[in-house]
N, C-alpha and C positions, 0 to 999 in steps of 0.2 A: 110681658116681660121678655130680657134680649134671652135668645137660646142661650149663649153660650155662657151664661151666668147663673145659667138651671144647673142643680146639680146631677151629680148622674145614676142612673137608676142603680138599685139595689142588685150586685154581684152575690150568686153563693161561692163557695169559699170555694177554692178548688183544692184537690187531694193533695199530699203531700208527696203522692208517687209521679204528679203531672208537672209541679213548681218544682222540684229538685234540679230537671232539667234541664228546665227552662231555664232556671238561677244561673247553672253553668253554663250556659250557652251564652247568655247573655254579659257573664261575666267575663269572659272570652272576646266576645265583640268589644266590649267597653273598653277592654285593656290593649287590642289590638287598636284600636281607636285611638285611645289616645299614645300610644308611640308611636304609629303612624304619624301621626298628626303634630306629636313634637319631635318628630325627625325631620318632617318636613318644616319646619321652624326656625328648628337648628341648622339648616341648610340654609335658610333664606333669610335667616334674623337680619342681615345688614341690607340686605333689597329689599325688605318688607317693602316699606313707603314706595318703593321703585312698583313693585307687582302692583299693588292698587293701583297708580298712578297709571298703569300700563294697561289691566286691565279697566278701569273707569274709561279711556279716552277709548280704547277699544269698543268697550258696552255701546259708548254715545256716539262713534262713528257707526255702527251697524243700525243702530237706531233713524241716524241722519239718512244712510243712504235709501233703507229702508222706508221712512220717509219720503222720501224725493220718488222712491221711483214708484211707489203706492199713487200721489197727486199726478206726478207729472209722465209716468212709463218710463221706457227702459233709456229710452236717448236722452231722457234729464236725467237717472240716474248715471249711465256712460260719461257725462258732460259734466257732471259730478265728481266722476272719479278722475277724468282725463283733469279737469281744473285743480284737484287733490294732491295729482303727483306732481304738475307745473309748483304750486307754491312748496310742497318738500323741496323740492330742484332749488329753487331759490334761495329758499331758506338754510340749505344746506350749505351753499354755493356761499351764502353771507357767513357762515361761520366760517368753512375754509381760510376763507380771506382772513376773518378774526386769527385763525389760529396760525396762518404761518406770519402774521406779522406781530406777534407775539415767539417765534419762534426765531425772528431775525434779532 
């Protein structure tokens, strides 16, 4: 049978002088949790999509380079990143041009 579909051994109960505490403490965390947590929300509701988006390409570039320099050592990853900033440059370079001839 898989473990994790065992169920779990037999707890005795605990006092009611040891779970009082712990209630509060814990009730504390949870609420501090979540206003936390929808403050930071509330802050970022309209970049939500933008953060993932930001961190995802993030996660998969440290992944890539990570990658690279594991097969190949540090000078394919260097060759890596030097080749990285060359196409931002360009692709940058292609929007400028985009935007100030939409600005004429």
């Amino acid at each position: 049978m898989i473990d994790f579909l065992r169920p779990p051994t037999h707890q005795p109960e605990r006092p009611i002088e040891a779970v009082d505490p712990e209630y509060r403490r814990l009730r504390i965390q949870v609420f501090v949790g979540i206003f936390v947590g929808y403050a930071g929300y509330y802050l970022v509701r309209k970049n939500f999509t933008g953060l993932f988006g930001y961190l995802g390409g993030s996660l998969s570039a440290n992944i890539l380079i990570g990658y690279v320099v594991d097969r190949g050592g540090w000078d394919a990853g260097f060759a890596l990143i030097v080749a990285a900033c060359v196409l931002s440059i360009v692709l940058t370079a292609m929007t400028v041009r985009v935007e100030a001839r939409h600005a004429a």
